[in-house]
C-alpha positions in Angstrom: -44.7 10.2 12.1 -41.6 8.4 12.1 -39.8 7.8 15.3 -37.2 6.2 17.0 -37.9 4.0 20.1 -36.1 2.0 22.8 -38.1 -0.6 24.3 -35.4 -3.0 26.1 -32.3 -1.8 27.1 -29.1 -2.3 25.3 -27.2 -1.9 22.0 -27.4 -0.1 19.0 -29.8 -2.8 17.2 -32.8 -2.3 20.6 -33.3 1.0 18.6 -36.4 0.5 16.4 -37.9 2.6 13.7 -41.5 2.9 14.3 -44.6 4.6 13.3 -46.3 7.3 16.2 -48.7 9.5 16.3 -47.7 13.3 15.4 -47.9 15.1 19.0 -49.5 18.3 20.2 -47.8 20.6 21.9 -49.4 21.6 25.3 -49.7 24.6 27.7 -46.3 26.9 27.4 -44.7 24.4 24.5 -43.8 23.9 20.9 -44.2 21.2 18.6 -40.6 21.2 15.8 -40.5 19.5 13.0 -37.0 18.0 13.1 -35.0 18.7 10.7 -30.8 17.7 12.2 -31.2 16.4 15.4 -27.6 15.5 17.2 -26.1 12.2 18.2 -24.4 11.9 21.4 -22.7 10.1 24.4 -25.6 10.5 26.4 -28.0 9.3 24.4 -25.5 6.0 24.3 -26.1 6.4 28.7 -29.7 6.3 28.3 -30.0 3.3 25.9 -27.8 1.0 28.1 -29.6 2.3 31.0 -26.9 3.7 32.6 -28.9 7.0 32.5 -32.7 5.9 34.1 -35.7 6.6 31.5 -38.8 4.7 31.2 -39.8 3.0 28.7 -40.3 2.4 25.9 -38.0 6.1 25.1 -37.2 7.9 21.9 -33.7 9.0 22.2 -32.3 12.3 21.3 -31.8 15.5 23.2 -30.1 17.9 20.4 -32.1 19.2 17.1 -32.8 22.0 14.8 -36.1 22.7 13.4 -39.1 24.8 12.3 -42.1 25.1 15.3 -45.4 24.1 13.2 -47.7 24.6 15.9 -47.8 26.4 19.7 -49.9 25.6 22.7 -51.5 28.0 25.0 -49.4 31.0 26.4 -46.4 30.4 24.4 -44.4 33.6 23.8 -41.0 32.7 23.0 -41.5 31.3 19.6 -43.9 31.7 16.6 -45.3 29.2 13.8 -42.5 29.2 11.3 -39.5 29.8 13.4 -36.1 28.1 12.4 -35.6 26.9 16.1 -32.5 24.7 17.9 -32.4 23.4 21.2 -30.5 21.1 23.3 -30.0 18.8 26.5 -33.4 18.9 28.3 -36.4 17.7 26.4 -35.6 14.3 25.0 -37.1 12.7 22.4 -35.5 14.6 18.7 -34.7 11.1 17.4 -37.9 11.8 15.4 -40.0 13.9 13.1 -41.6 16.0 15.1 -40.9 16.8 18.8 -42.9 18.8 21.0 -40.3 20.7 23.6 -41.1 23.6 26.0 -40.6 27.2 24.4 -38.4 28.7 26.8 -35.6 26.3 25.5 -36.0 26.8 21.8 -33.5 29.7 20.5 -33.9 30.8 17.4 -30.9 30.4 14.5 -29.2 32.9 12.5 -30.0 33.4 9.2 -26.8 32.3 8.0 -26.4 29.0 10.0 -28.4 25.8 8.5 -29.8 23.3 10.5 -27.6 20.7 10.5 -25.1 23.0 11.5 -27.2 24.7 14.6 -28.0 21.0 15.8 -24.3 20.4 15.7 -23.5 23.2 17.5 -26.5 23.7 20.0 -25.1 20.8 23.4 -21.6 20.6 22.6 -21.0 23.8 22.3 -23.1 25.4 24.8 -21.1 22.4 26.9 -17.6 24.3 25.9 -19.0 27.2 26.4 -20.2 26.9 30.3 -16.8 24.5 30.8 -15.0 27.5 29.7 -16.5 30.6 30.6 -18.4 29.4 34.0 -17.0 26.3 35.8 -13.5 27.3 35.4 -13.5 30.5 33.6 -10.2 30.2 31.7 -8.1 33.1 31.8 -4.4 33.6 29.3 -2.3 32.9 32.5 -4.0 29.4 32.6 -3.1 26.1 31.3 -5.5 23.4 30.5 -5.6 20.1 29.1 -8.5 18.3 27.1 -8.8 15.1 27.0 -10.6 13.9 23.6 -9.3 17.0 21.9 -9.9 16.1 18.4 -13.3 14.8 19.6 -16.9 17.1 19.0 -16.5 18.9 21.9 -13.2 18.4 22.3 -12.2 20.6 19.2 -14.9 23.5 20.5 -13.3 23.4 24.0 -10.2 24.0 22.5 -10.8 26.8 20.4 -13.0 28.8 23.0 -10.0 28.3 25.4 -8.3 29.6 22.7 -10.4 32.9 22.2 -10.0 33.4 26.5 -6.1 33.5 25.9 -5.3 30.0 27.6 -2.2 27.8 26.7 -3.9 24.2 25.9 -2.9 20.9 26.1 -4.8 18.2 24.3 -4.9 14.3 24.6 -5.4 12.5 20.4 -4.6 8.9 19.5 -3.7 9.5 16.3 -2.0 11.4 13.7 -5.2 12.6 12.1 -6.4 13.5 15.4 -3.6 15.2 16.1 -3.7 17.4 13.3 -7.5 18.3 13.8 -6.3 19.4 17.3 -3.4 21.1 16.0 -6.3 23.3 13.3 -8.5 24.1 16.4 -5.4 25.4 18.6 -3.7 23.0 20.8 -0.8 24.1 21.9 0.6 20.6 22.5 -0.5 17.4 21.6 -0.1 14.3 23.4 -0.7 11.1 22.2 -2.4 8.9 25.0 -1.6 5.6 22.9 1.9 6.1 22.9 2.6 8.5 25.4 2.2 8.7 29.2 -0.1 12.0 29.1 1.0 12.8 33.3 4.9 12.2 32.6 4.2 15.0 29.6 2.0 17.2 31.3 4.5 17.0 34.7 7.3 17.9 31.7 5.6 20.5 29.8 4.3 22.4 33.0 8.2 22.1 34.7 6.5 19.7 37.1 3.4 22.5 38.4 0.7 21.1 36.3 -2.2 22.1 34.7 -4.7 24.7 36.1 -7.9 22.8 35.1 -8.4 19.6 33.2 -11.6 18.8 31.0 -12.2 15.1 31.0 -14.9 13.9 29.2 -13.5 10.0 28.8 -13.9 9.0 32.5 -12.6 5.9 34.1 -9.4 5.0 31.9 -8.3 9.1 32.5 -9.7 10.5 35.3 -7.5 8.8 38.2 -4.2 9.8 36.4 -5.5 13.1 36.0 -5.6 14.0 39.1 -1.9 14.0 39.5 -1.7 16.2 36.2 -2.8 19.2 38.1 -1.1 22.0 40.5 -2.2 22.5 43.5 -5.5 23.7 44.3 -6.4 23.2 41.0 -9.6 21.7 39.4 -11.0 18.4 38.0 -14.1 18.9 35.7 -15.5 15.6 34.4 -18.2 16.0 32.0 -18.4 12.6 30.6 -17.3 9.2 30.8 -17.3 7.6 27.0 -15.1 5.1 28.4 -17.1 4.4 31.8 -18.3 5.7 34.7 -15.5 6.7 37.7 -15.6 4.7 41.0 -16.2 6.1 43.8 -13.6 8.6 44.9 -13.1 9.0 48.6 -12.2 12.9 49.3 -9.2 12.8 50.9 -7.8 12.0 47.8 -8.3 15.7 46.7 -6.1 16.5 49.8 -3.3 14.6 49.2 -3.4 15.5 45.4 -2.9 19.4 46.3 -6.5 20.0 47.9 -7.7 20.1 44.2 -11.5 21.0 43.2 -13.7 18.4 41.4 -16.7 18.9 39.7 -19.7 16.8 37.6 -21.1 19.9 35.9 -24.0 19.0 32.8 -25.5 21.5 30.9 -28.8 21.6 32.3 -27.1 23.1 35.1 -25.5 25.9 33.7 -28.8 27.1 31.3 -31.3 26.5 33.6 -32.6 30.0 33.0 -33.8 31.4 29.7 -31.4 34.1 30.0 -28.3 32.0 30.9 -29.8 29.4 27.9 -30.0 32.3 25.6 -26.6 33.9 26.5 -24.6 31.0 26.3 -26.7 30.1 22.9 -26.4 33.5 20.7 -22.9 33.7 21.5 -22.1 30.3 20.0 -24.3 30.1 17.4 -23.3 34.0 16.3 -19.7 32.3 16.8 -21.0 29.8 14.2 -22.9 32.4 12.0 -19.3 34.2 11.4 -16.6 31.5 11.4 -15.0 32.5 14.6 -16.3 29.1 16.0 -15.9 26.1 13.3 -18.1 23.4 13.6 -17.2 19.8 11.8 -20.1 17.6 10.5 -18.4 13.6 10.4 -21.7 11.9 9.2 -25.4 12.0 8.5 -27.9 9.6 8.7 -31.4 8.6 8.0 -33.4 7.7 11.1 -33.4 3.9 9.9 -29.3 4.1 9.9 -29.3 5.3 13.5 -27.9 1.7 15.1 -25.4 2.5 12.7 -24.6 6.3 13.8 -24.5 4.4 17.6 -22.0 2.5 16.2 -19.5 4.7 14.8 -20.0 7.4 18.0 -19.1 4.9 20.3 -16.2 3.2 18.0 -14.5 6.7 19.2 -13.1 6.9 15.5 -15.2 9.7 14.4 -14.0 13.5 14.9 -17.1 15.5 14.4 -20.7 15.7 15.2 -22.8 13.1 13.9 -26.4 13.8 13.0 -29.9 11.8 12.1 -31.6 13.9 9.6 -35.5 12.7 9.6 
């Protein structure tokens, strides 16, 4: 089969197409024949090395597919299931991938693959942010950094449907408008605007009840003083580099906020919590209550190129590698 491999760390061009051999599932796992498989941020962390795998890796952590075999004591899926999963078997940046049955979720009839791979880790991501680490409520402001961004559009509309008022940061006017479509409230733009001197002015100087901040390093200080006392700090990410090292008395003097580093492995680390948080986004998906934008597909032998354009932070959707 065809596969994608890292074999020095680095940029786009250490990823190399290559020939492997098909693999067999084992004891309690499934073998899925790729058919979308997601590009993200992380898999940018774990080719640099800023996320530790050994090598050589195959990239990839997000797909859709069909399961064309089981090994022993499988129960969760059958042969000739359409099948999506995300975040904690690595390795869809291929044709086949064999991942453990208790994470595979079956997809609606009415939503395609590359649609269910585009939905499967940034939306279950929106989803925990939002109902679980801090569970937005419609007396609650928010802001969301990267707004017009993959996840940044499904956070916002899922903050939306739990009745919050939402502030999102764009740099541009097309941005803007695709923040505007999912349901910011406001829009700031960070390239022009100081995003704490609006948030302090929008808020009448209490700030925000929660920030999601997925950029790191170049927002996560300033945020801090975006948000009202006892408050909370979720960063999820860091597309623009990883945050120092904070010393916690900071979060005192701020207003004694909360800060968390949440990841999804964390919050569906259960089949049931996986399978809740999965059949209500991809049923969200399936009936057009949760919209998911596609920015680009690629071959696997364009996938420097999808590296590229993910990391150029110019793109407003999901990008997918279709095998």
């Amino acid at each position: 089969m065809k596969q994608i491999q890292v074999d020095q760390l680095g940029g786009p061009d250490r990823m190399k197409l290559v020939d492997a051999p098909n693999p067999v599932p084992g004891p309690k796992q499934a073998l899925v024949e790729i058919k979308a498989a997601g590009v993200n941020f992380i898999d940018v962390y774990f080719r640099t090395g800023l996320y530790k795998g050994d090598l050589p890796l195959t990239l990839g952590q997000e797909a859709a597919g069909i399961v064309s075999a089981v090994g022993a004591d499988v129960t969760e899926v059958a042969v000739g299931d359409r099948v999506a999963y995300a975040i904690m078997a690595r390795g869809s940046y291929a044709a086949f991938a064999v991942v453990p049955a208790w994470q595979l979720v079956r997809i609606p009839d009415a939503v395609d693959f590359e649609h269910a791979a585009a939905a499967m880790l940034q939306g279950m991501t929106a989803h925990y942010l939002t109902h679980s680490t801090f569970p937005l409520s419609p007396s609650d402001t928010c802001l969301v950094h990267a707004a017009a961004g993959g996840a940044g559009r499904l956070i916002v509309q899922m903050a939306k449907m739990r009745g919050a008022r939402v502030f999102g940061t764009v740099s541009t006017e097309a941005k803007a408008a695709l923040a505007k479509a999912a349901g910011c409230d406001e829009v700031i733009f960070y390239t022009t605007q100081d995003f704490e001197v609006e948030v302090k002015r929008l808020t009448g100087g209490r700030g925000v009840d929660v920030i999601y901040d997925s950029v790191g390093v170049t927002t996560f200080l300033k945020g801090l003083n975006c948000i009202r006392p006892r408050g909370m700090m979720v960063a999820f990410g860091q597309s623009s580099g990883a945050v120092a090292p904070l010393d916690p008395s900071v979060l005192n003097v701020k207003g004694a906020l909360f800060l968390t580093r949440p990841s999804l492995g964390h919050y569906c680390a259960t089949r049931e919590e996986l399978l809740l948080r999965a059949r209500e986004v991809l049923g969200w998906t399936a009936s057009g209550k949760l919209n998911i934008r596609i920015d680009g597909t690629y071959p696997l032998s364009d996938v420097a190129q999808a590296h590229r354009d993910l990391e150029s932070r110019k793109t407003a959707g999901k990008l997918l590698l279709v095998p």
